[in-house]
C-alpha positions in Angstrom: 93.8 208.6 84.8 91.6 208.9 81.4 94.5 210.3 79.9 97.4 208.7 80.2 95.7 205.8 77.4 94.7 208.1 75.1 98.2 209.6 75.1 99.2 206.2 74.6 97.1 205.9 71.8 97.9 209.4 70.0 101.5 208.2 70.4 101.6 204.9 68.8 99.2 206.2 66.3 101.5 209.0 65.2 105.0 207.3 65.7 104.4 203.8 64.4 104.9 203.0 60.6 102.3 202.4 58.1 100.0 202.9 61.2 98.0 205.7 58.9 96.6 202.6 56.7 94.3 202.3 59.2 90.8 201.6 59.0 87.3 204.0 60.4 83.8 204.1 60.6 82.1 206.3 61.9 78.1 207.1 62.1 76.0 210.0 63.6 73.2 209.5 64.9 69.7 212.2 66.3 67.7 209.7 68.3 64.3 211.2 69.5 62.6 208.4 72.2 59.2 208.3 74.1 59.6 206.6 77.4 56.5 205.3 79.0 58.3 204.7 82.3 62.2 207.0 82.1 62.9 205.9 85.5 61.5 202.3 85.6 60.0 202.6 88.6 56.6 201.3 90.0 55.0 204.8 89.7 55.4 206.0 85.7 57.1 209.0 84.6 56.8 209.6 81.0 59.2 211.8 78.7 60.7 212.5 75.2 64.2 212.4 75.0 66.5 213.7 71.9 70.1 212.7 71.8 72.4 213.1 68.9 75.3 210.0 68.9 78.9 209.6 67.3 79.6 205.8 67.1 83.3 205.1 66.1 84.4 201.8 65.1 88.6 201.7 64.5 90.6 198.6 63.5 94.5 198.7 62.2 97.0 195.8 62.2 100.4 196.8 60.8 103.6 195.9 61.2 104.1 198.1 64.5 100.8 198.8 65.7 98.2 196.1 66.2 94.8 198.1 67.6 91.5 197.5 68.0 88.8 200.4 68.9 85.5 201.1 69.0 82.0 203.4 70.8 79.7 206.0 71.3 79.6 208.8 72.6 75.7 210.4 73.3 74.2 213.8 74.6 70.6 213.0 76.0 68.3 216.0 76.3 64.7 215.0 78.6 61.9 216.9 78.0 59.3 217.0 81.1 60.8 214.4 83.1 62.8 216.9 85.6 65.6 215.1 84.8 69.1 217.0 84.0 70.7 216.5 80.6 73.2 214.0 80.9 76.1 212.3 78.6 76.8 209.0 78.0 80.1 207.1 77.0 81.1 203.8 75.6 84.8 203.0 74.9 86.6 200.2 74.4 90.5 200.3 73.2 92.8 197.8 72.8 96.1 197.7 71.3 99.7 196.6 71.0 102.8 198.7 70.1 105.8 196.8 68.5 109.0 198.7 69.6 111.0 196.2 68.9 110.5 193.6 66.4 109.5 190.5 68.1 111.4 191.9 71.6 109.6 194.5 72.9 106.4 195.6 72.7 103.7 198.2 74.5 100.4 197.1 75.7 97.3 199.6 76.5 93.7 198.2 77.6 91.2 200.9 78.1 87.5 200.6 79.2 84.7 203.8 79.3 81.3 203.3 80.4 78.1 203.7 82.2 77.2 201.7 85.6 74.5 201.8 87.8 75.1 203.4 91.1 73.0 200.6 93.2 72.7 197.4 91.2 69.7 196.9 93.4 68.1 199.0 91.5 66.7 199.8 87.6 68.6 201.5 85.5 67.7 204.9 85.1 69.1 208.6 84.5 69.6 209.1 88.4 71.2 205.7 88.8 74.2 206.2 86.3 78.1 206.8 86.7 80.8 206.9 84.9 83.3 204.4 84.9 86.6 203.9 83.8 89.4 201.3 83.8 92.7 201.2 82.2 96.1 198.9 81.9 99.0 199.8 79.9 103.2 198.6 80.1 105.7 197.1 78.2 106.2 193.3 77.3 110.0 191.8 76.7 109.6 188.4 74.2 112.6 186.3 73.7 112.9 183.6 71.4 115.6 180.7 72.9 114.5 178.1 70.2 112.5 178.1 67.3 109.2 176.7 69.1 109.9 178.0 72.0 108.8 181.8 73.7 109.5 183.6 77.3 107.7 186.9 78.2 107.6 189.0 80.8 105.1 191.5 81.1 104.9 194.7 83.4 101.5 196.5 84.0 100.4 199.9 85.7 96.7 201.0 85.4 94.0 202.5 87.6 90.0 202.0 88.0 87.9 204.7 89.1 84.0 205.6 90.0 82.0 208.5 89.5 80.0 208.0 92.5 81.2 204.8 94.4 84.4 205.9 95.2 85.7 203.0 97.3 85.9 201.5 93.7 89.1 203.8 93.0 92.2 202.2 92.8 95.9 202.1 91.6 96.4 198.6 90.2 99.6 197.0 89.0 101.0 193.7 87.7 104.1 191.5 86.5 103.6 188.6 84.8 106.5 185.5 83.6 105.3 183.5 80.6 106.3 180.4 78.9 105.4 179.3 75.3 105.9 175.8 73.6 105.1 175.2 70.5 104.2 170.9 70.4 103.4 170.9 66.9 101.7 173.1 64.0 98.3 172.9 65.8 99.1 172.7 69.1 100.7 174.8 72.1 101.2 174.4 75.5 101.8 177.8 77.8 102.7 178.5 82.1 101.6 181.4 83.2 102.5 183.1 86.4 101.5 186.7 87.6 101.2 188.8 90.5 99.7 192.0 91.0 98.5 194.9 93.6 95.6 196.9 94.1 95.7 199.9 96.2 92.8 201.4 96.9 92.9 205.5 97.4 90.3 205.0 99.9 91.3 201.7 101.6 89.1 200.8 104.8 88.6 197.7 107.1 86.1 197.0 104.9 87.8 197.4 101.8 91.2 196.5 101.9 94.3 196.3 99.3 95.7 193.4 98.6 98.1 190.9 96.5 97.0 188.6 94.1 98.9 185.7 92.2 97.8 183.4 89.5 99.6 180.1 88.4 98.0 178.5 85.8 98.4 176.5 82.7 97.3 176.7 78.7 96.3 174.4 76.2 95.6 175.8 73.0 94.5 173.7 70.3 93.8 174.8 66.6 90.8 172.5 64.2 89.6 172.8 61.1 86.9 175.8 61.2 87.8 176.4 65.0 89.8 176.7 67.6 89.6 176.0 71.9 91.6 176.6 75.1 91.7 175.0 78.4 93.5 177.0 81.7 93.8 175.1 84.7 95.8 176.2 87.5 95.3 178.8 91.1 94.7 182.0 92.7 96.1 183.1 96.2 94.6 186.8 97.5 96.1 188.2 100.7 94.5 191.3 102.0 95.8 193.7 104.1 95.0 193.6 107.9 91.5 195.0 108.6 90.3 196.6 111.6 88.6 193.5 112.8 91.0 190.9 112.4 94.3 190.1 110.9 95.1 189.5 107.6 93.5 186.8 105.4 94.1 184.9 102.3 91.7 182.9 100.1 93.2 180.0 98.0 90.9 179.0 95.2 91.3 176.9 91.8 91.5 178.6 88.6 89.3 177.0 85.9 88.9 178.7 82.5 87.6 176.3 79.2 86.7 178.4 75.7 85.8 176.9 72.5 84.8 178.0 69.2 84.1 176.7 65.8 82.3 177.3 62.4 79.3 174.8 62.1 78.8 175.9 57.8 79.4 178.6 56.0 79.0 182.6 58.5 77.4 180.4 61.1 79.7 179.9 64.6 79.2 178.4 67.6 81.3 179.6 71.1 81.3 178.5 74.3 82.7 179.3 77.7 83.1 177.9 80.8 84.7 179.3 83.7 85.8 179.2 87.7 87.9 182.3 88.5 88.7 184.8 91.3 87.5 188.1 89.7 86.4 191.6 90.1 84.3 194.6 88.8 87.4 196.2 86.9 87.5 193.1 85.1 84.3 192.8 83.9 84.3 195.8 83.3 87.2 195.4 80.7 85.5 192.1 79.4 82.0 194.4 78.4 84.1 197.0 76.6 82.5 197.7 72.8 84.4 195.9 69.8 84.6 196.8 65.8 82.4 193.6 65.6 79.5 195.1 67.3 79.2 198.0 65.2 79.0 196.3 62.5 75.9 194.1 63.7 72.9 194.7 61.8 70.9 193.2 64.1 69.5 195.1 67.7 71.3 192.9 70.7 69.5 193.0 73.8 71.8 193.0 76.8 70.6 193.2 80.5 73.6 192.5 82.0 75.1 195.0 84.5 78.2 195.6 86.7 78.2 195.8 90.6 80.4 198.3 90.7 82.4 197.3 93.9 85.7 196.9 95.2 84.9 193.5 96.5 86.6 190.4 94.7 84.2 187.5 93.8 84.3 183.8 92.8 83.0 183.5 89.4 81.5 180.1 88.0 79.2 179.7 85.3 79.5 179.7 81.6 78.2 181.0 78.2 76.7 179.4 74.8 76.5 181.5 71.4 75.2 180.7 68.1 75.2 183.5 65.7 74.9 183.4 61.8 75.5 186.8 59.2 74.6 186.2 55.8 73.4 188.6 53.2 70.1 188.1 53.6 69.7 186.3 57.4 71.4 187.5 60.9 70.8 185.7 63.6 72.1 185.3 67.6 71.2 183.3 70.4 73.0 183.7 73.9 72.8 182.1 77.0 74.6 182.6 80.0 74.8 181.2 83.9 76.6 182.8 86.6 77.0 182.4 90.0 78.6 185.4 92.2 80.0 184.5 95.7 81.3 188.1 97.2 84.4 188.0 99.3 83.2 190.2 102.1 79.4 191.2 101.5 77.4 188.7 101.1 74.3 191.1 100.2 76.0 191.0 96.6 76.2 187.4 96.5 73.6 186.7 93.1 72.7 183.7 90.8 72.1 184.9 87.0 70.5 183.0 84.6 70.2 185.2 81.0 68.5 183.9 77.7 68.5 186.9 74.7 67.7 185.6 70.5 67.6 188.6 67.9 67.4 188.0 64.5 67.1 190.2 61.1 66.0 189.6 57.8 66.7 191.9 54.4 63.0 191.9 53.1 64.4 194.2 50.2 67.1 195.8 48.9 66.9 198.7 51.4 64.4 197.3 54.0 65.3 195.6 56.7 63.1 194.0 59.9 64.4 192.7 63.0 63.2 191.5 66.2 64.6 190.7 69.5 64.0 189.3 72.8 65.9 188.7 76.1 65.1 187.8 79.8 67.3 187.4 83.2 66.4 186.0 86.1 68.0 187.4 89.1 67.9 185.7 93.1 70.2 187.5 95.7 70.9 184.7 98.0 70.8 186.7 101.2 67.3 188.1 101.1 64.0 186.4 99.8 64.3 189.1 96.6 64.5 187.2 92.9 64.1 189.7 89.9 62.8 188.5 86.3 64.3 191.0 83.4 62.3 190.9 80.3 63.0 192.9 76.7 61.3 192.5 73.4 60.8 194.5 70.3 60.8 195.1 67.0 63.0 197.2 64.1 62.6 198.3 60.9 65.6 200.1 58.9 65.4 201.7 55.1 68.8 202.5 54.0 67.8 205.6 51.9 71.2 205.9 50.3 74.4 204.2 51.3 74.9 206.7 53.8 71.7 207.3 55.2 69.6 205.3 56.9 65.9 205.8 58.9 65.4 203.2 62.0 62.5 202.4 63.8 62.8 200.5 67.1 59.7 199.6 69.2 60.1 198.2 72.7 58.6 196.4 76.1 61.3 196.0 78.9 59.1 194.9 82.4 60.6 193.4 85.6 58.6 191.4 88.2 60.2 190.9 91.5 59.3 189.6 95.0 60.4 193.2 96.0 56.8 195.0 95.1 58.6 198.5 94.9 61.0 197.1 92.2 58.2 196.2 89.6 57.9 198.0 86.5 56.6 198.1 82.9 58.8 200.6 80.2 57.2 201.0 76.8 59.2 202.9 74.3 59.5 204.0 70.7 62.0 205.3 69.1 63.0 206.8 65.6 66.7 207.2 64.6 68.3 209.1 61.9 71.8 208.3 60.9 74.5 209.4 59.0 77.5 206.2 58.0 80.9 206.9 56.4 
């Protein structure tokens, strides 16, 4: 299934006009990292690991071909550990083909990455696999009065597992839109869709089913800012298990997003959701942007997908405040989120996250960061809560334009009711890279 989007891609890159004005960074990167603890685990195992990384960061928006792409791509080699060589991926693509000039258009989401095996458990270089989720189809727009828009969509895309194959699926959509333009500032939107997940390895305990979302938009446009309200339903109806007949779940659809510039490089965004959703979507929603690789400053993110074929109710919400100046880069995100699992409750979680890093430009080629972030963790069916913590330090000289020496030292402990899950990682690591 990883290739169908990239053909996609190679495609619209290649057919599309004025699509070779695109813009690409790129950086290479030989990491060489001491691990106190590789495999975060309450007995240490100490190593040194060497990886060289190619980061690719790829943004175009023509008149045909409106993409967005970005990540990594990293060969680790462990030392002592006993550990085998691995390779890790990051990719996040999306894009939008214009076939047609305001009619018809091509759509293509693609998502690469690395997931634990067990959530339950630390991540560590026997609890990775690869995971990959894609959409892609064509969208018809019609314009019946000047303010006024109708779309239909169609969708076909897939998700699969390395390891946890009841994740693997065939997934498709088709969605109706309407768009109404009440004046310069404002629009309103419906929004219906429908879609069907086949598992390949459908069970009683995993089985396909139907979704549909009704919903309606308010989009609203300020002066340094912007928000969006959804409001509207989800119906699921899953096949007939072994044990009983079919069911369906009926749950309100509650989405509110808001975003605006407080001064000058300084922004403020929030989110607030309640939503039917799934590990393919999140998934999708974690992909790496153009944005990130241009942040100067280390983020330090400790969230993780259960990689699952169960659907979940989602509440919870987000708050960011980030600032990029020449000489100051700062970000401070927090996050809530309560998971209810359809079917196994062992998953069901409550997540409270806090994570601040900043940077300063001491000089003209030194820079110093620092970073910090924590999640607390309860899994409502057993007595176990989990307490994430990661701090450091950086220091970067930019030797020349292109090359740059980092210097990243780190702390990541977790303390948990769960004795056996407790650990303490100290690392240090020393990066040379290579920019375009």
């Amino acid at each position: 299934m990883a290739r169908l989007p990239l053909a996609l891609l190679i495609g619209a890159l290649l057919a599309a006009p004025g699509a070779r004005a695109w813009t690409l960074d790129y950086r290479v990167d030989l990491r060489i990292e001491h691990a106190s603890n590789l495999a975060r685990r309450a007995e240490p195992v100490d190593d040194l690991v060497t990886s060289p990384r190619l980061s690719l960061a790829l943004l175009e928006e023509g008149d045909r071909l409106s993409l967005r792409a970005a990540g990594d791509l990293e060969k680790r080699f462990y030392d002592r550990s006993g550990f085998e060589d691995e390779t890790l991926a990051r990719v996040g693509l999306r894009g939008n083909w214009k076939i047609l000039d305001q009619r018809l258009g091509f759509a293509f989401e693609d998502s690469l990455s690395d997931q634990p095996v067990n959530s339950f458990l630390a991540e560590s270089p026997d609890n990775r696999q690869r995971v990959h989720v894609w959409t892609a189809g064509p969208t018809l727009t019609l314009r019946p009065t000047p303010r006024a828009r109708l779309a239909v969509e169609l969708r076909t895309g897939g998700s699969d597992a390395e390891r946890n194959r009841e994740f693997d699926a065939t997934r498709s959509s088709l969605a109706a839109r309407a768009l109404f333009e009440l004046d310069p500032l404002s629009t309103l939107s419906a929004h219906a869709e429908a879609g069907d997940v086949d598992f390949d390895l459908a069970t009683g305990a995993t089985p396909d089913y139907r979704r549909q979302n009704l919903f309606v938009r308010y989009d609203r446009r300020l002066e340094g800012g912007d928000w969006s309200l959804d409001a509207g339903w989800t119906g699921l109806r899953f096949d007939a298990r072994v044990d009983r007949p079919a069911r369906r779940i009926d749950e309100p659809l509650l989405r509110a997003r808001a975003g605006f510039e407080l001064r000058p490089r300084t922004r403020l965004d929030a989110r607030l959701q309640r939503q039917v959703s799934d590990a393919a979507q999140d998934v999708l929603d974690a992909a790496p942007t153009p944005e990130q690789f241009e942040q100067p400053i280390a983020a330090a993110d400790l969230r993780t997908t259960v990689v699952s074929s169960e659907v979940f109710i989602e509440q919870g919400g987000s708050l960011a405040l980030t600032h990029g100046g020449d000489t100051w880069n700062f970000a401070l995100v927090g996050y809530l989120r309560e998971q209810r699992y359809e079917s196994s409750e062992s998953l069901d979680q409550d997540l409270e996250g806090l994570s601040v890093a900043l940077a300063r430009q001491v000089r003209a080629r030194h820079r110093l960061g620092a970073f910090a972030a924590r999640e607390d963790r309860g899994f409502l069916s057993s007595t176990r809560d989990d307490q994430d913590l990661r701090y450091g330090l950086t220091w970067t000289w930019q030797r020349t334009r292109r090359l740059a020496i980092g210097l990243e030292l780190s702390r990541s402990e977790r303390d948990s009711t769960d004795p056996t899950q407790r650990f303490d990682d100290d690392r240090a690591l020393l990066t040379l890279s290579l920019r375009r």
